[in-house]
C-alpha positions as CSV (number, residue, x, y, z in Angstrom):
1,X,0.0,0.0,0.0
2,X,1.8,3.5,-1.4
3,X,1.6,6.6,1.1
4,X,-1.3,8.3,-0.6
5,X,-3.6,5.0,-0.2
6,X,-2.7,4.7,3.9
7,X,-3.4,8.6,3.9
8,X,-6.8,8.4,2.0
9,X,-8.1,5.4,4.1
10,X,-6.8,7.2,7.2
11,X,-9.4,9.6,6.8
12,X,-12.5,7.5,5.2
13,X,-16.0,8.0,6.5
14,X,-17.5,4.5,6.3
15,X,-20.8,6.2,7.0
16,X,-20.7,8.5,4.3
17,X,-19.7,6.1,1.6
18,X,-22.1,3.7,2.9
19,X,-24.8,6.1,2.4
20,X,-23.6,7.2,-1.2
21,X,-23.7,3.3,-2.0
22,X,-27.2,2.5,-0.7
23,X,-29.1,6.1,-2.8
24,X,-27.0,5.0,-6.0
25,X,-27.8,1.5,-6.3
26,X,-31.5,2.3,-5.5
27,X,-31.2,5.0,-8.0
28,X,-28.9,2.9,-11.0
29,X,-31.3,-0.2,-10.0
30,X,-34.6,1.6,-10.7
31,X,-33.3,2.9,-13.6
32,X,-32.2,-0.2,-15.4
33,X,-35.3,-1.8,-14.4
34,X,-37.4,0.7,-15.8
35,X,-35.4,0.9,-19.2
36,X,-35.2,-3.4,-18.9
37,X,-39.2,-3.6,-18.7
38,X,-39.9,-1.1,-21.4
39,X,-37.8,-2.9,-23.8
40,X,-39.5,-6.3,-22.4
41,X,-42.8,-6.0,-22.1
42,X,-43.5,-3.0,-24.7
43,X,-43.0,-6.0,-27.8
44,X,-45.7,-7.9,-26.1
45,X,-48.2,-5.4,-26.3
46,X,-47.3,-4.0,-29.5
47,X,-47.5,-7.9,-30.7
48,X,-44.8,-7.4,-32.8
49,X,-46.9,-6.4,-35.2
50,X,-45.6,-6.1,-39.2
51,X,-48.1,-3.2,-40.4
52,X,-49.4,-1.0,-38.2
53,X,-47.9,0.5,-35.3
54,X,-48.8,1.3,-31.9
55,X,-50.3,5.2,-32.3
56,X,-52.1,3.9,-35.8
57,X,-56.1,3.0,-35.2
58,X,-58.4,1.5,-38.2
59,X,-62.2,3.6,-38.1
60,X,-65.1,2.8,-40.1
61,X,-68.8,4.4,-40.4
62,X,-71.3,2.9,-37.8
63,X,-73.6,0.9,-39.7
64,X,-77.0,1.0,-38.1
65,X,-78.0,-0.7,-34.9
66,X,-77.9,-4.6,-34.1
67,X,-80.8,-6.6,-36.1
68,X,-81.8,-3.5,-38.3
69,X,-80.9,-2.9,-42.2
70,X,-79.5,0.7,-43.1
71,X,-79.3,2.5,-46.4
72,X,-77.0,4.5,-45.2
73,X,-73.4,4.7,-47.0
74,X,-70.5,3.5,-45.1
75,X,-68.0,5.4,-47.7
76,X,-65.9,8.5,-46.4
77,X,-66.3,11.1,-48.7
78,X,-63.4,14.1,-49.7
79,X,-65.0,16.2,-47.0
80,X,-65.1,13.3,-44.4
81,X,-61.3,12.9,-45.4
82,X,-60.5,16.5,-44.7
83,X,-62.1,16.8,-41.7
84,X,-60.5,13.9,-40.1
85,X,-57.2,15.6,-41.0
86,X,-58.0,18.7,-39.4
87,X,-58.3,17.4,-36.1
88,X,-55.6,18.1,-33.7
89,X,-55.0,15.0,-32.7
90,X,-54.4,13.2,-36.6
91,X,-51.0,13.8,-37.1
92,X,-51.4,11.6,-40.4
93,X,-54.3,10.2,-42.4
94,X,-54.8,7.1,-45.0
95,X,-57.3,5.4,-46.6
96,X,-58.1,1.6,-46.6
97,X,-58.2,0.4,-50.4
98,X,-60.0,-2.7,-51.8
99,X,-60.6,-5.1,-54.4
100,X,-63.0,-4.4,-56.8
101,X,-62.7,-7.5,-58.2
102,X,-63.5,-11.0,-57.1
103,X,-60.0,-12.9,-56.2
104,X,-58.9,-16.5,-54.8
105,X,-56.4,-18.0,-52.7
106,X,-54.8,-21.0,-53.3
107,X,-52.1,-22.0,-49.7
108,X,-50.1,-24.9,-49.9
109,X,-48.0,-25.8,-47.0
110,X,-44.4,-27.4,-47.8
111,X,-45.7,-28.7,-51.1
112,X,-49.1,-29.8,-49.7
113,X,-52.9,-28.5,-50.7
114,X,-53.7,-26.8,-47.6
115,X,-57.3,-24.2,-48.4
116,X,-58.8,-22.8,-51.4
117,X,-60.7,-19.9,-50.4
118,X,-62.3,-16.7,-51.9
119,X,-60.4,-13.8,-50.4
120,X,-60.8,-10.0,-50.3
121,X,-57.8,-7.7,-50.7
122,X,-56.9,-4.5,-49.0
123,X,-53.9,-2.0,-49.5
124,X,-52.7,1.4,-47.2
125,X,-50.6,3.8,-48.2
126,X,-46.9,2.3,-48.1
127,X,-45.9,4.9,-45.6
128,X,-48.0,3.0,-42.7
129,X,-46.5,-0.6,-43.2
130,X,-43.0,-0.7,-41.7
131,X,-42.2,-3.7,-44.1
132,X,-39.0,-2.4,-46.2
133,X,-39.5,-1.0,-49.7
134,X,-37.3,-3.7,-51.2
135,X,-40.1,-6.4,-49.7
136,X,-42.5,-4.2,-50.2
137,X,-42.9,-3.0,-53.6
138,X,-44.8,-4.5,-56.8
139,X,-43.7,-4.0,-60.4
140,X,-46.2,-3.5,-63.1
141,X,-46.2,-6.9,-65.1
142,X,-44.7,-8.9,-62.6
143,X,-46.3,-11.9,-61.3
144,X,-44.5,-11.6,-57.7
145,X,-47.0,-10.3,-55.2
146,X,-45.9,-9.1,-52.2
147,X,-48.6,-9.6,-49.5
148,X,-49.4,-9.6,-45.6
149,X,-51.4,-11.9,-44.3
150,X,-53.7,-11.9,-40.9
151,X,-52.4,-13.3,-38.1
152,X,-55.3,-15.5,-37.7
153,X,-55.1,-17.2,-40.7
154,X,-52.1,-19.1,-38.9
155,X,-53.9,-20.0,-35.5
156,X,-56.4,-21.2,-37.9
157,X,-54.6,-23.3,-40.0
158,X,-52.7,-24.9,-37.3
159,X,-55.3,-25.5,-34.9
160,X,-58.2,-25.9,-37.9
161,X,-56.8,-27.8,-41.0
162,X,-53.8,-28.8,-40.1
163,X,-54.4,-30.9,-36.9
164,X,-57.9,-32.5,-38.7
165,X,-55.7,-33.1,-42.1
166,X,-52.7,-34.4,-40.8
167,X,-50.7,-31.1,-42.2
168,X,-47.2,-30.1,-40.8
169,X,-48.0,-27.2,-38.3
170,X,-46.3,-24.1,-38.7
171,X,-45.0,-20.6,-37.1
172,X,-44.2,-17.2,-38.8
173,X,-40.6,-17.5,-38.8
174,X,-40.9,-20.4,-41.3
175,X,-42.9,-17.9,-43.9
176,X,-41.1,-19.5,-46.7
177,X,-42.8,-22.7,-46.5
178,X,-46.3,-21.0,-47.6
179,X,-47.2,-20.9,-50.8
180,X,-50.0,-18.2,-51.8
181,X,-51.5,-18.1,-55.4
182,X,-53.8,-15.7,-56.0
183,X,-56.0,-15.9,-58.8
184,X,-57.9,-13.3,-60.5
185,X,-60.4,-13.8,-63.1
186,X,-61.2,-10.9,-65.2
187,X,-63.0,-11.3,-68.6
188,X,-63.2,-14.7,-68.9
189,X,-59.4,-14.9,-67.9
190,X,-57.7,-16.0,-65.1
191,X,-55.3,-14.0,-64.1
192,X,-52.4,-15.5,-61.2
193,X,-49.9,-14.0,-58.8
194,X,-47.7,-16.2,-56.6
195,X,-47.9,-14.5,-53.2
196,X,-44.3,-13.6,-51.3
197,X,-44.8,-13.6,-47.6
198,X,-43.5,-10.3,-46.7
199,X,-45.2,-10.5,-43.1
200,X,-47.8,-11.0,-40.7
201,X,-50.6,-8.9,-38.8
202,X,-52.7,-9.1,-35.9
203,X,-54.5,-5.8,-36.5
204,X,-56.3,-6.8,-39.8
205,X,-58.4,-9.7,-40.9
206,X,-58.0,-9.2,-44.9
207,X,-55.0,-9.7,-46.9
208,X,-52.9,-6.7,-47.4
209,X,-51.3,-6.0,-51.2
210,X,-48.9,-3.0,-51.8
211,X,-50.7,0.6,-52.7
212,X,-49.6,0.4,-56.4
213,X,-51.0,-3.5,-56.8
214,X,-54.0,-2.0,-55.8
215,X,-54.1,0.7,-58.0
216,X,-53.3,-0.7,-61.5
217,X,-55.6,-3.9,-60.6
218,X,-58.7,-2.2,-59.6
219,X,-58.3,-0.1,-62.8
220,X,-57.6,-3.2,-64.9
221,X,-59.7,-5.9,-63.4
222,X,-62.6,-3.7,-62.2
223,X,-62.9,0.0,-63.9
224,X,-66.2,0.3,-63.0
225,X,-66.0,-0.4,-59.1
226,X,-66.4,2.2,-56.6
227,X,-63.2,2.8,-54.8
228,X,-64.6,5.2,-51.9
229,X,-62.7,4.2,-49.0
230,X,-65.0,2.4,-46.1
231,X,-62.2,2.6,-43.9
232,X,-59.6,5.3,-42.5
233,X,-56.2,5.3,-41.0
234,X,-55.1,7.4,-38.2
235,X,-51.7,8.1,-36.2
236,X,-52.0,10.3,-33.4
237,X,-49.6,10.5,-30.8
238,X,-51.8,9.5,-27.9
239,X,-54.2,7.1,-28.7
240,X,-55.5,7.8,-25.0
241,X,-56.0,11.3,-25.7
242,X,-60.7,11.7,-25.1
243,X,-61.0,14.1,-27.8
244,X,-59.9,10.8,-30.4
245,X,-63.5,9.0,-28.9
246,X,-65.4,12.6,-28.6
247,X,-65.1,13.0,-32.2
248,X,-65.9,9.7,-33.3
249,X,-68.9,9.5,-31.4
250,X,-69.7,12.8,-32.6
251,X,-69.2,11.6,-36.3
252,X,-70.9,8.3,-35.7
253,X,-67.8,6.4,-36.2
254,X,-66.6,3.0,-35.1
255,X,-62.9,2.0,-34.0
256,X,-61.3,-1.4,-33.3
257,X,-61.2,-1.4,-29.6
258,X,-58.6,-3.8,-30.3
259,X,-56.1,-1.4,-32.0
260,X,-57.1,1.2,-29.2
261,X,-56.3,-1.5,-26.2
262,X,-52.9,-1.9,-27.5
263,X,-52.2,1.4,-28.2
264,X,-53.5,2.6,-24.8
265,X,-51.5,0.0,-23.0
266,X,-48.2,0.8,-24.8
267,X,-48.6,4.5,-23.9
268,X,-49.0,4.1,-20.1
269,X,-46.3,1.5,-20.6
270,X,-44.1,4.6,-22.5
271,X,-45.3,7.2,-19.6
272,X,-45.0,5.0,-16.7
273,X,-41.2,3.7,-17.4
274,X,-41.1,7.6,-17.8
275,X,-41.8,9.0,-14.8
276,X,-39.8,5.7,-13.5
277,X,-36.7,6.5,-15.2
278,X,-36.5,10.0,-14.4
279,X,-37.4,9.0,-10.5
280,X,-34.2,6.6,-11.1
281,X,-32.2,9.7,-12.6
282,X,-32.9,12.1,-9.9
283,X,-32.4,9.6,-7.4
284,X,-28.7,8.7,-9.1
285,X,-27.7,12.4,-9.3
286,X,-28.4,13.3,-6.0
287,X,-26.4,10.1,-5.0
288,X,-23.9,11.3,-7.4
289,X,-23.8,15.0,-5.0
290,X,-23.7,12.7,-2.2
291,X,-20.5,11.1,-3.5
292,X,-18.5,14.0,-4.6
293,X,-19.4,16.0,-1.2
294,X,-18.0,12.9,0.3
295,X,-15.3,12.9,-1.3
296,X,-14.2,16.6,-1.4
297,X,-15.1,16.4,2.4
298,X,-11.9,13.4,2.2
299,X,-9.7,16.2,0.5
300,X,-10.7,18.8,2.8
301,X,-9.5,17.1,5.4
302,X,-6.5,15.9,4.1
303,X,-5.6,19.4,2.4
304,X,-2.5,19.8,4.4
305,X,-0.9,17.0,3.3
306,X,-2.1,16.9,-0.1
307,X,0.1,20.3,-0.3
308,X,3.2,18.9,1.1
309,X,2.9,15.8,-1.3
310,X,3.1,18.5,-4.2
311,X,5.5,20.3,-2.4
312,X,7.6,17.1,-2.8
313,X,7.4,16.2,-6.0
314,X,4.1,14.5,-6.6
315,X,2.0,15.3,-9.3
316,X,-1.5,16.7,-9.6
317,X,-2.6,13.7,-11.3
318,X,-0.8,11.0,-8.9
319,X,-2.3,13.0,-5.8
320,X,-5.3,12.9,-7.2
321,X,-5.2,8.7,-8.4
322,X,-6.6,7.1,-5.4
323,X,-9.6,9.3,-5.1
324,X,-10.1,8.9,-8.2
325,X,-9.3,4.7,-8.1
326,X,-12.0,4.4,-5.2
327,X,-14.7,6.5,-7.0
328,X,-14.2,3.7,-9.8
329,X,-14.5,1.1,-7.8
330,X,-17.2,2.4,-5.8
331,X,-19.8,3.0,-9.0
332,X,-18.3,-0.9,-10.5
333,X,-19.4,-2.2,-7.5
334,X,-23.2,-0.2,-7.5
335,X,-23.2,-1.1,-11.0
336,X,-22.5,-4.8,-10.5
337,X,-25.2,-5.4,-7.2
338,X,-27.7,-3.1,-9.7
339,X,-27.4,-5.7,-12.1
340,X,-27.5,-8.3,-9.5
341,X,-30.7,-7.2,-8.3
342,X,-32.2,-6.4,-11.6
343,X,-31.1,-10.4,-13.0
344,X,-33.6,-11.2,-9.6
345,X,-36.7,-8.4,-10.5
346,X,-35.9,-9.5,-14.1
347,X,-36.5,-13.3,-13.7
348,X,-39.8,-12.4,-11.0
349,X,-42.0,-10.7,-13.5
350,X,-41.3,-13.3,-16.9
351,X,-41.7,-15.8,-14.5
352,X,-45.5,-14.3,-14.2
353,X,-45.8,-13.1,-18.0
354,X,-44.4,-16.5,-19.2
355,X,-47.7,-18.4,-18.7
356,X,-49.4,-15.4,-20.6
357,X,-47.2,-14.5,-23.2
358,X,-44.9,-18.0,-23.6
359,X,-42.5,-15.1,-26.1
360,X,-41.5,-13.3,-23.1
361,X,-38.5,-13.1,-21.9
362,X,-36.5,-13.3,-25.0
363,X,-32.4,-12.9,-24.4
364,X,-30.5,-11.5,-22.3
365,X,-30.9,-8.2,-20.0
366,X,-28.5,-6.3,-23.1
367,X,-30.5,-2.9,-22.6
368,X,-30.3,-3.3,-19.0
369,X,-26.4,-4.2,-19.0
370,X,-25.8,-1.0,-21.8
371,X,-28.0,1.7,-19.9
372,X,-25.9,0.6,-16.8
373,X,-22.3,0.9,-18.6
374,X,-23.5,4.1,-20.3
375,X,-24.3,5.2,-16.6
376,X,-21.2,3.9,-15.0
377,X,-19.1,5.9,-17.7
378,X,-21.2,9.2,-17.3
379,X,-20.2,9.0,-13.7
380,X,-16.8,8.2,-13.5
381,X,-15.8,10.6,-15.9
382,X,-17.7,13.2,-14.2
383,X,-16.2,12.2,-10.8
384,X,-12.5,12.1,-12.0
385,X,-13.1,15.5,-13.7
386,X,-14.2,16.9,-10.4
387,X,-11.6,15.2,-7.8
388,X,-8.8,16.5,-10.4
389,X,-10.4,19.6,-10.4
390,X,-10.2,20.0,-6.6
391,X,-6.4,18.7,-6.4
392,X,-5.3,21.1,-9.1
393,X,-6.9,23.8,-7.5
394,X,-4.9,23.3,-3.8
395,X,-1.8,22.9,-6.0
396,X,-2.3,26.3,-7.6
397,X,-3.5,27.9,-4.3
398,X,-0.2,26.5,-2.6
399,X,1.6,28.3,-5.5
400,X,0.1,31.5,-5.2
401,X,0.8,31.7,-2.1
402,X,5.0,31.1,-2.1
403,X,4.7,33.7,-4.6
């Protein structure tokens, strides 16, 4: 042990220190686990979803009451349109596109039949489906279709036609095994697309064809149909926010409580591990205040000598190494028994989502681990900075005054 490291511990308030570690890993812990959850839990609620995100929900026109017929046009019209984008609360708008046309599916599963079914197509505008343009994009004259299918149509295949015809069962991340054809007939003609799996969707119960498919077919294969959208887009950034359901009850207009749910739940998720985080920020910078009064406290008291090591021949830098040594060793250690106790928190809650959501849980803690580094850095910087600062500043006042 070197002279500076027997006069640092001489003068060491264990209570003090003690104190610093017990607000910073409180503070570092809370932080990591509110980061850790977010990143968690928030792909659960969002369902991982291949279309439409979290602040997007799907309206349509209310459609009389239960048991009665209505006459009534379910079609937005242009001034429908522009009034749904003047509300303060749209920050975008789209319209829901369909076939015109009458089309069929043909799936076949690893080289097997599967269903034959007559299907309906839908397309958004490209900028609400976060598939890539390269996946997502049709060419005029191409026979490659790049679609989306429901979510449902797997539960129902696999639990439906696959267990009662002896079919291989199947999961999205083996997309490549299904094989769409869509066929078209148009004139007498029959017209067929092979459909590329570009994706899946829990949000919509139709199959969803890039904006320009739609476009040139509908004018091919059926000039004459009425394309007046009967559904609407909107991204907001709250889908919490009560004027969203004043106006559509105002307007007469029906939303899928479904998309609404989720995107409620993922906001308070957003807001709560908010308010959480900063709670775990404040907490770690007042720790951090506890920590360098502590530690300028330990210089204070040591000033004399600190002077006559300088005096000597010691360096700023070297005076100032231990201090700076124990504030390094001081976060490593809160940022270890934070991780510690965030491994326990961590394992606690997928232990009670597994049975729910048998995805959870995916990895390991990397966001955790990286908010925790990024903090540990932050602070050790800062708290070298400072003790130099402070060492430097008795070496220049010793110097001014043998001047």
């Amino acid at each position: 042990m070197t002279i500076l490291d027997k006069l640092l511990k001489s003068h060491i308030s264990l209570p003090q220190f003690v104190g610093w570690c017990a607000a910073n890993i409180i503070g570092m812990a809370v932080t990591l686990f509110s980061v850790q959850i977010y990143y968690d839990v928030a792909p659960l609620l969002q369902g991982e979803d291949s279309i439409l995100k979290n602040q997007v929900i799907v309206i349509s026109k209310h459609i009389g009451a239960a048991g009665t017929v209505s006459g009534q046009s379910n079609s937005f019209s242009a001034s429908d349109i522009d009034d749904l984008k003047s509300q303060p609360f749209a920050k975008r708008v789209g319209e829901f596109h369909s076939s015109g046309y009458r089309a069929t599916a043909s799936v076949s599963i690893g080289g097997k039949d599967a269903l034959t079914s007559d299907i309906f197509l839908d397309a958004v505008p490209d900028s609400f489906v976060s598939v890539s343009h390269d996946a997502w994009h049709y060419s005029v004259g191409s026979d490659e279709l790049p679609i989306i299918l429901p979510r449902s149509y797997i539960t129902l295949y696999n639990f439906g036609f696959a267990q009662s015809r002896g079919l291989p069962k199947i999961s999205e991340g083996v997309a490549g095994m299904i094989d769409v054809r869509i066929f078209i007939n148009y004139a007498g003609r029959t017209n067929m697309f092979r459909g590329k799996v570009a994706g899946f969707s829990g949000r919509i119960s139709s199959i969803l064809v890039p904006e320009s498919f739609m476009q040139w077919s509908n004018a091919r294969f059926a000039p004459d149909a009425d394309n007046t959208p009967t559904r609407m887009i909107i991204e907001t950034d709250n889908p919490a926010n009560p004027q969203i359901h004043t106006y559509l009850d105002r307007m007469g207009y029906d939303i899928s409580e479904g998309d609404m749910d989720t995107g409620k739940a993922v906001y308070f998720l957003r807001m709560i591990s908010g308010i959480v985080f900063i709670v775990g920020i404040l907490i770690c910078v007042l720790s951090f205040f506890i920590l360098m009064l502590s530690i300028y406290l330990l210089v204070e008291k040591n000033n004399y000598k600190i002077e006559n090591l300088l005096l000597i021949g010691y360096s700023p830098r070297a005076a100032s190494r231990p201090y700076v040594r124990l504030t390094i060793m001081m976060n490593a250690f809160v940022l270890l028994l934070s991780l510690v106790i965030l491994y326990f928190f961590r394992g606690y809650y997928l232990a009670q989502l597994t049975p729910v959501f048998p995805e959870a849980g995916g990895g390991f803690m990397w966001c955790g681990l990286i908010t925790g580094l990024i903090l540990f850095t932050l602070m050790t910087i800062i708290n070298s900075c400072a003790i130099r600062h402070k060492i430097l500043t008795i070496w220049s006042s010793r110097y001014e005054k043998k001047k």
